[in-house]
C-alpha positions as CSV (number, residue, x, y, z in Angstrom):
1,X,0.0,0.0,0.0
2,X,2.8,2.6,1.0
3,X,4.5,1.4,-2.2
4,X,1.4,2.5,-4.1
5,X,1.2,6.1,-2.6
6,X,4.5,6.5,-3.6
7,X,4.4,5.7,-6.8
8,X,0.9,7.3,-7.1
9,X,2.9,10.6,-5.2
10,X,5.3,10.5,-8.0
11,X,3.9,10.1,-10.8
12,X,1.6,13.1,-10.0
13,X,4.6,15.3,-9.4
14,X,6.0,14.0,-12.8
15,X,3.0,14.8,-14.3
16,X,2.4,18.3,-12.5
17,X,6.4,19.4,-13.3
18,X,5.6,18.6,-17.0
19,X,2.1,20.1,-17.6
20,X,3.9,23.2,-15.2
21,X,6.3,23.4,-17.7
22,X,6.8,27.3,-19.1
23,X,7.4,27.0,-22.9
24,X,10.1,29.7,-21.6
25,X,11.9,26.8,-19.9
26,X,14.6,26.1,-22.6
27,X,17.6,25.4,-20.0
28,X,16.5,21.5,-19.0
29,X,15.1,18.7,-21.2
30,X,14.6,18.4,-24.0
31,X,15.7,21.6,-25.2
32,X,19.0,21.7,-23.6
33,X,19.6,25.5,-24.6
34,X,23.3,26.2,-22.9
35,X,24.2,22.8,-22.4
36,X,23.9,21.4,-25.9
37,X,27.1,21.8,-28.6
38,X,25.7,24.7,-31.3
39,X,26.2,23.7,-35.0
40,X,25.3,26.8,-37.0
41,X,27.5,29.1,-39.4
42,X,29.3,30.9,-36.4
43,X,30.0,28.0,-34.6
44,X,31.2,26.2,-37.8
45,X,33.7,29.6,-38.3
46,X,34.6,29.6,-34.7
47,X,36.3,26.4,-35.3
48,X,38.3,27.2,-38.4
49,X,39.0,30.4,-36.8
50,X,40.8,28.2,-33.6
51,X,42.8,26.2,-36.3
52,X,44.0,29.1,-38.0
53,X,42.1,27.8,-41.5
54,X,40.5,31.1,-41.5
55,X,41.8,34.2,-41.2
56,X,39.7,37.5,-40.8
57,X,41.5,40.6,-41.7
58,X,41.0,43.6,-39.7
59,X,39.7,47.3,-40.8
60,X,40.7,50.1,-38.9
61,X,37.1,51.5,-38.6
62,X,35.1,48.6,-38.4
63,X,37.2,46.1,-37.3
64,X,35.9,42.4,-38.4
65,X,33.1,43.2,-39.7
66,X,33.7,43.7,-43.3
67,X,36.3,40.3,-43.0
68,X,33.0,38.1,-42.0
69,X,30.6,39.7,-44.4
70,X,32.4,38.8,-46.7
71,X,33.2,35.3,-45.4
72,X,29.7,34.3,-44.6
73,X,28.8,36.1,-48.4
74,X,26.3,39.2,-46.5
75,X,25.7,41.4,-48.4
76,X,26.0,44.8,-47.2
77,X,22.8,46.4,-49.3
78,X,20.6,44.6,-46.5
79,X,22.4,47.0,-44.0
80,X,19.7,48.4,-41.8
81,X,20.6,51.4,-39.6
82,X,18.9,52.0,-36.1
83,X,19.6,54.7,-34.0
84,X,17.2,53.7,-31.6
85,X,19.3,52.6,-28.1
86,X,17.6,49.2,-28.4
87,X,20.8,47.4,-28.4
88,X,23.4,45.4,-26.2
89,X,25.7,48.3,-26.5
90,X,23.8,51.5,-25.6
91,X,25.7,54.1,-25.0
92,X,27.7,54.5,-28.9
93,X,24.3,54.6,-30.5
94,X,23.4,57.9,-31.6
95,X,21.4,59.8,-34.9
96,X,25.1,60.3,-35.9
97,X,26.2,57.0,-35.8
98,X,23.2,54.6,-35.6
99,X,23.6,50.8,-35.1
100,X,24.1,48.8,-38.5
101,X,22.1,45.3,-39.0
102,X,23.2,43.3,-41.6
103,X,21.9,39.8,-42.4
104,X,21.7,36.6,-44.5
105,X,19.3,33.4,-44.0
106,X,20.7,31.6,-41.3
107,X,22.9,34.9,-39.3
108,X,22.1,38.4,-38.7
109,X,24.6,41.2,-37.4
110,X,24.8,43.9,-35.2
111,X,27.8,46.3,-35.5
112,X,28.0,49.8,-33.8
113,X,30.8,52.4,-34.6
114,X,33.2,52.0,-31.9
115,X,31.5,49.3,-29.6
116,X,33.7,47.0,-27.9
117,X,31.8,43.9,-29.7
118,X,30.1,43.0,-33.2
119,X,26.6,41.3,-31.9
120,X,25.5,38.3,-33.7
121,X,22.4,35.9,-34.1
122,X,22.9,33.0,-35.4
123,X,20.0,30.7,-36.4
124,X,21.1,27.2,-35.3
125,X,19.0,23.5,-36.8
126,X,19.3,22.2,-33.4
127,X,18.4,24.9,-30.7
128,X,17.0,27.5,-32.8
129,X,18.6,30.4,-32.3
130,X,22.0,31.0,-30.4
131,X,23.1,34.6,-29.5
132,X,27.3,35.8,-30.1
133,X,29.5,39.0,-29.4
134,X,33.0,39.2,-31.1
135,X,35.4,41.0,-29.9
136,X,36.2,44.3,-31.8
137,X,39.8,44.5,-30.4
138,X,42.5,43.2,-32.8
139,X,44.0,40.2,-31.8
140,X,45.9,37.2,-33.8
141,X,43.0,34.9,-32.9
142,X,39.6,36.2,-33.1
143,X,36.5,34.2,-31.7
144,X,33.2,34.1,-31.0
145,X,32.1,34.1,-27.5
146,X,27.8,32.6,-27.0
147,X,25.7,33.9,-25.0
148,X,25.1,32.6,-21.3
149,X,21.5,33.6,-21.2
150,X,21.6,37.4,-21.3
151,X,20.3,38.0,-24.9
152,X,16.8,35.9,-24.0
153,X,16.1,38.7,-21.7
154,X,14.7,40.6,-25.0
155,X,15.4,37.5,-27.7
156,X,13.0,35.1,-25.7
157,X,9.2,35.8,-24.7
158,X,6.1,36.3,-26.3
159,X,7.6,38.5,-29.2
160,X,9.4,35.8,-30.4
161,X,6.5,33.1,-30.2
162,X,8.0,31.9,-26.8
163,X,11.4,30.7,-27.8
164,X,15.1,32.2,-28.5
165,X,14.8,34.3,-31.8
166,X,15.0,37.6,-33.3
167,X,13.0,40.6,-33.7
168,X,12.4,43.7,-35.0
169,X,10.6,46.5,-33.2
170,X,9.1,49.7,-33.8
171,X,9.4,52.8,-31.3
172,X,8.9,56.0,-31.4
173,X,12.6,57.9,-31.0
174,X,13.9,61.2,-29.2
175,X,16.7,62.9,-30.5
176,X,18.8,61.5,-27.8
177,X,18.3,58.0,-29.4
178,X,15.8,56.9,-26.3
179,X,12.8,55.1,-27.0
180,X,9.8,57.2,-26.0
181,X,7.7,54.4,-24.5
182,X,4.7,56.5,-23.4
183,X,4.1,56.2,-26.9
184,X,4.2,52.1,-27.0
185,X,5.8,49.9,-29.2
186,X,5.0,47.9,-32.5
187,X,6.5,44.3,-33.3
188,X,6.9,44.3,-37.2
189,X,6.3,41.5,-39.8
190,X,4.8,41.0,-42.8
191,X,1.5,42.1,-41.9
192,X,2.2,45.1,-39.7
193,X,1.0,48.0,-41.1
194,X,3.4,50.5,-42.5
195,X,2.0,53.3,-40.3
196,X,3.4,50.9,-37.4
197,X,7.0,50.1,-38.8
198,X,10.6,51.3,-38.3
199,X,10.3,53.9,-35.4
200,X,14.2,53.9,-34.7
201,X,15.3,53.2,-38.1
202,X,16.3,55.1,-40.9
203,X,14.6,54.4,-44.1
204,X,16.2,54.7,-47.6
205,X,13.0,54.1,-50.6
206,X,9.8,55.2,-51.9
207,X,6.2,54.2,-50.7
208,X,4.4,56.6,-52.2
209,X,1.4,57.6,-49.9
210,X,1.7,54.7,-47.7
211,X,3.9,56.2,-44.1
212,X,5.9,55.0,-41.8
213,X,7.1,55.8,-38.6
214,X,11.1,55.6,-39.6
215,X,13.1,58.7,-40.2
216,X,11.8,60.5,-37.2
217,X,12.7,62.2,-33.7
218,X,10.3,63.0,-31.5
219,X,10.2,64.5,-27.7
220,X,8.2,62.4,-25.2
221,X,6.1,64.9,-24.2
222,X,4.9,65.4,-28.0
223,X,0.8,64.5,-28.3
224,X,1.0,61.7,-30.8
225,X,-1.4,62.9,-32.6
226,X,1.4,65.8,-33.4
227,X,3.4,63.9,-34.8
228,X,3.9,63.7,-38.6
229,X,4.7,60.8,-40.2
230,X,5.0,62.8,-43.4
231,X,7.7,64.0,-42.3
232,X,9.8,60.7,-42.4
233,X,8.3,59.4,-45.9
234,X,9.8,59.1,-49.6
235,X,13.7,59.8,-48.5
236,X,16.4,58.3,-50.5
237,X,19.0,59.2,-49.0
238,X,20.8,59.4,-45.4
239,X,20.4,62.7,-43.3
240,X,24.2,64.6,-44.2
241,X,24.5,64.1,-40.5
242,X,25.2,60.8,-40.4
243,X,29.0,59.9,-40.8
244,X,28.8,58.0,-44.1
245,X,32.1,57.4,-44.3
246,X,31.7,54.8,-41.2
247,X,29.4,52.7,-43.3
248,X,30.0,50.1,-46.2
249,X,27.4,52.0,-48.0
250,X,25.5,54.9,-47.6
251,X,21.6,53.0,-47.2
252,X,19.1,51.5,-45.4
253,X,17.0,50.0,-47.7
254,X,13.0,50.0,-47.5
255,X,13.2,46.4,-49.4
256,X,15.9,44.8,-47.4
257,X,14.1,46.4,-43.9
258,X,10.8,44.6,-45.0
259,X,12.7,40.7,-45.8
260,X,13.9,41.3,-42.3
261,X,11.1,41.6,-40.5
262,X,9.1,38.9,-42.5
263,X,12.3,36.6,-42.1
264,X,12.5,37.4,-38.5
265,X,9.4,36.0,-37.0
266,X,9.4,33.0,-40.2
267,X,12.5,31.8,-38.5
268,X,10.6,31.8,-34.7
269,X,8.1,30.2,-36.2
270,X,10.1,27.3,-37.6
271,X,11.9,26.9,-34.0
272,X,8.5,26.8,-32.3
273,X,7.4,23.9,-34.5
274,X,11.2,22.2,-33.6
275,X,10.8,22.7,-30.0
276,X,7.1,21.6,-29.8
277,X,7.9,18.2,-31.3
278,X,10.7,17.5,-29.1
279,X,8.5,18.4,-26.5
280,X,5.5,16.6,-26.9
281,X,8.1,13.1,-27.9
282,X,9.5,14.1,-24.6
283,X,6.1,14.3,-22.9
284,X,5.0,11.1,-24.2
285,X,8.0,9.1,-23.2
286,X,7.5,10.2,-19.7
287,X,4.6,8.3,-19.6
288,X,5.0,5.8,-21.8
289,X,2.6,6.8,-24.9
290,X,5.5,6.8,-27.1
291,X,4.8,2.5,-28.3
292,X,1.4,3.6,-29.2
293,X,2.2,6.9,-31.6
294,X,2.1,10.2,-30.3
295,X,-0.4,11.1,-27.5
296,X,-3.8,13.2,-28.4
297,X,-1.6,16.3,-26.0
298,X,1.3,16.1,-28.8
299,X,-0.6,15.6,-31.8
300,X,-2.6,18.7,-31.1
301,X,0.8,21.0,-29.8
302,X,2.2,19.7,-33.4
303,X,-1.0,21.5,-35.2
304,X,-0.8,24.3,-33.2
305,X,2.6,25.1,-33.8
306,X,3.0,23.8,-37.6
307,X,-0.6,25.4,-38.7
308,X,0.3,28.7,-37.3
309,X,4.0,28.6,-39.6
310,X,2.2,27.5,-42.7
311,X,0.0,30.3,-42.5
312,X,2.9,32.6,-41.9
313,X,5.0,31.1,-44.7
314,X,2.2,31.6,-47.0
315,X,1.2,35.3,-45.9
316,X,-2.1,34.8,-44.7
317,X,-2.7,38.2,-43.8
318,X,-0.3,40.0,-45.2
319,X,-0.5,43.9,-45.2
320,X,-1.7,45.3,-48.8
321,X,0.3,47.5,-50.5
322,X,-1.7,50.7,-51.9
323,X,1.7,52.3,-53.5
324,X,4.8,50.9,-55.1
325,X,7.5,50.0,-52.9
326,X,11.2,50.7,-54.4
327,X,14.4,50.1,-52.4
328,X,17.8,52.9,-52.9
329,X,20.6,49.8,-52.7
330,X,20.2,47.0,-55.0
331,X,19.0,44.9,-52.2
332,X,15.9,44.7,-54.5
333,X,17.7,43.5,-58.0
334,X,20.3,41.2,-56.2
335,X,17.9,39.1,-53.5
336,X,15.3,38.5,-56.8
337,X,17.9,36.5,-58.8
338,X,18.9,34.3,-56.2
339,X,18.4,30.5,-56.4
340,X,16.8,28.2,-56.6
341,X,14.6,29.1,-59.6
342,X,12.0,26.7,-61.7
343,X,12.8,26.5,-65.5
344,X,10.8,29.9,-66.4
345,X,12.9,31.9,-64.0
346,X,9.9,32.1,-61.4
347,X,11.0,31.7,-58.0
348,X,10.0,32.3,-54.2
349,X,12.5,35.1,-53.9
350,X,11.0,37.3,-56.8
351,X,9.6,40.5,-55.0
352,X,6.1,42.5,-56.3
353,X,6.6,45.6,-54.1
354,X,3.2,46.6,-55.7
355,X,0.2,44.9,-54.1
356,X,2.5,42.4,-51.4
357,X,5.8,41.7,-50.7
358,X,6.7,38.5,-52.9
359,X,5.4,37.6,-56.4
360,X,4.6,34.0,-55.3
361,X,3.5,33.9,-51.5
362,X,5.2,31.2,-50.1
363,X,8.5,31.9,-47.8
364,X,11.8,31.2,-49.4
365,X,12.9,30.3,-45.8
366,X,11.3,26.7,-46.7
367,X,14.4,26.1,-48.6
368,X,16.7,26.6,-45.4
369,X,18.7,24.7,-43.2
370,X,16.7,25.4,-39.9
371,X,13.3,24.4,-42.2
372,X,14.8,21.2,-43.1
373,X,15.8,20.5,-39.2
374,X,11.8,20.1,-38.5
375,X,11.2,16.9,-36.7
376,X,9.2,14.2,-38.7
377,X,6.0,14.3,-37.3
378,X,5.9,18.0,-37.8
379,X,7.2,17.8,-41.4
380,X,4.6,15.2,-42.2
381,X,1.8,17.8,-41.3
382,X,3.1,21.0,-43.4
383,X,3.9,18.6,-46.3
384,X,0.4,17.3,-46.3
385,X,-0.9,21.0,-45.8
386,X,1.0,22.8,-48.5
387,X,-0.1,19.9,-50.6
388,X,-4.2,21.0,-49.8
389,X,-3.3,25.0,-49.9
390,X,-2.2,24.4,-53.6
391,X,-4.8,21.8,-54.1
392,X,-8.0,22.3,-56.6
393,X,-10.8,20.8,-54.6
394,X,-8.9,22.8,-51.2
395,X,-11.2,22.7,-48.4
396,X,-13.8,25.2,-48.0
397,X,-11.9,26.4,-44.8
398,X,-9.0,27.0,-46.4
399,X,-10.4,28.4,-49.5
400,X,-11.6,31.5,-46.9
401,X,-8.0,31.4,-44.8
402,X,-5.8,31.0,-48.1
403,X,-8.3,33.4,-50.3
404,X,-5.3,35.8,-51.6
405,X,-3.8,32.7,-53.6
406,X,-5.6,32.7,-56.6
407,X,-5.6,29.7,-58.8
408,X,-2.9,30.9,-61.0
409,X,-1.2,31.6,-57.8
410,X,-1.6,28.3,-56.4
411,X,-0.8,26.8,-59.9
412,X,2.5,28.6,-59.9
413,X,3.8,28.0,-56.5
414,X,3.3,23.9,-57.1
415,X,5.2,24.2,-60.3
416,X,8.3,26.1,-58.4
417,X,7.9,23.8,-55.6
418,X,7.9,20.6,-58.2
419,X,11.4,22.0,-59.5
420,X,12.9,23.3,-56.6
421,X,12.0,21.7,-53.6
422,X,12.3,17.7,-53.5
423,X,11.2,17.1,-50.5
424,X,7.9,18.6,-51.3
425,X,7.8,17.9,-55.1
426,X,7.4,14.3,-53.5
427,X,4.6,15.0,-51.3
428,X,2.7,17.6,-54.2
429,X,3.2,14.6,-57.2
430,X,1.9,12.0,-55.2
431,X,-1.4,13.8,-54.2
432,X,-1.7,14.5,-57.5
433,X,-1.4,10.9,-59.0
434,X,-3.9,9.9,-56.3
């Protein structure tokens, strides 16, 4: 009988600690944040960096940052400058010499003119996202330092759909580079409204009537309903009294701040889905569900997460465009002829800038490394989905969710998937033999 209360005492606590688990609890199983060995594109250069395969040669301004741009092939017309003091490194950031974000699909970085340290996010197959600094000092053997935890202060909550990732934000700014937060804050994706976007930032482009909230200083005490956005709209180039010559080049590109932001919370998205599987295996082997499939509490935490990133990576509500959108920096021209590309040239990473974002709604972050790290059981369950969305006879449900992909639209985006994406092209041919 005692033996029984036990057991009967700890099973309930078992069951209790799991079910009590936050889905901010990254540091134990399975997740494993700080204990687990990264394997991403910084931790892959940190190693030929310690055997002196790589060397990184040092500029006398901007110390490595120009060395790993060009290593990990970033290219600098997706520089985005903030002067909002949002950063790691507070104090250097100024309207002068605002913070420079450059990225690529799987790292984004942060360099400020004479900070002690380049700040980088890396995203990582395994654990999502890990957070690095690098120290700006010269030295004969650069290396990256991770994160112990003090970057998920900001990187890890609700913003970032509950698990390590990036973000871009939206304040209102004083001259002094401080966030006025009596005025609130904005988190920015692909279906933000412009009116809502880039507080902080400057903004290099055209948008015709559509505003923003970039390109503008403001004092807290300011009634917001004083404050014109007008002001801050249409500008091509920098203000004169920013110090160009600190700068690779002299933008920050409406085009290249808008891929951000979408690729931002696409790349949460995908390391929600990760995470939620290993949970929900973890949960069921616990208690021994795992012989007889996945429990009815992992199957639905798998829809959840993986129906909420398929309607992301296809822009269901995606913020319409009334005016053209056109970029000052080539980001525009060069990120539209990347690869890969179906037979006609179409492909996911052709931009429309007219009505929406992309020509062909579907996220070109399907074809990345961290997309292809999705457990099984996940992958499954967006393979079968896409393969509905683009369907004919779609269900009627979708038909309302998915209404902005008309049938040449859905007809299109099978055909690039057919010819670029195998994985898929497997799971969209066989639905259509059957």
């Amino acid at each position: 009988m005692l033996l029984r209360i036990v057991v009967t005492i700890a099973t309930c606590f078992l069951s209790q600690s799991i079910y009590a688990q936050s889905p901010l609890d990254f540091e134990g199983e399975p997740i494993n944040y700080q204990t687990t060995v990264p394997s991403n594109a910084i931790s892959r250069l940190n190693k030929t960096l310690a055997t002196g395969e790589t060397h990184l040669k040092y500029h006398p301004v901007r110390g490595y940052l120009d060395a790993i741009l060009e290593h990990l092939k970033i290219s600098t017309t997706t520089q985005a400058l903030v002067y909002s003091k949002t950063s790691l490194q507070l104090r250097p950031i100024s309207a002068r010499k605002p913070r420079a974000l450059y990225f690529n699909d799987e790292v984004y970085f942060g360099w400020v003119p004479t900070g002690d340290v380049l700040e980088i996010i890396a995203s990582d197959p395994n654990l999502g996202t890990v957070f690095y600094t690098l120290s700006q000092r010269k030295t004969e053997t650069p290396a990256f330092v991770k994160d112990r935890g003090q970057c998920l202060q900001c990187h890890a909550n609700r913003r970032t759909k509950e698990v390590p990732g990036p973000l871009v934000r939206s304040f209102f700014t004083s001259y002094s580079g401080q966030p006025a937060y009596n005025f609130g804050s904005h988190l920015s994706d692909h279906t933000s409204p412009l009116k809502e976007r880039w507080g902080g930032y400057y903004v290099t482009g055209n948008h015709g009537k559509m505003l923003h909230m970039g390109n503008l200083f403001v004092y807290a005490n300011d009634p917001e309903e004083d404050i014109s956005l007008k002001s801050g709209a249409n500008i091509t180039t920098l203000p004169r009294s920013v110090k160009d010559q600190v700068y690779p080049v002299r933008h920050s590109d409406i085009v290249a701040l808008m891929v951000l932001e979408h690729q931002t919370q696409m790349q949460n998205l995908i390391t929600k889905v990760i995470y939620e599987e290993r949970r929900g295996v973890h949960y069921d082997k616990a208690f021994n569900l795992d012989e007889q499939g996945p429990s009815g509490f992992t199957q639905r935490r798998i829809q959840r997460a993986t129906e909420a990133l398929v309607e992301y990576m296809f822009f269901v509500d995606e913020f319409k465009l009334t005016s053209p959108i056109k970029g000052t920096s080539g980001f525009s021209k060069q990120f539209s002829t990347r690869t890969p590309a179906a037979g006609e040239g179409h492909s996911l990473y052709q931009l429309n800038l007219k009505t929406r974002m992309f020509e062909f709604p579907l996220s070109y972050m399907i074809y990345s490394e961290a997309f292809s790290a999705i457990g099984p059981m996940s992958m499954t369950r967006i393979q079968a989905r896409v393969a509905e969305i683009l369907s004919e006879t779609h269900a009627e449900s979708d038909a309302h969710t998915f209404r902005h992909l008309t049938p040449a639209l859905r007809k299109s985006i099978k055909e690039i998937l057919i010819e670029t994406h195998p994985a898929l092209k497997a799971q969209l041919t066989s639905t259509s033999t059957d």
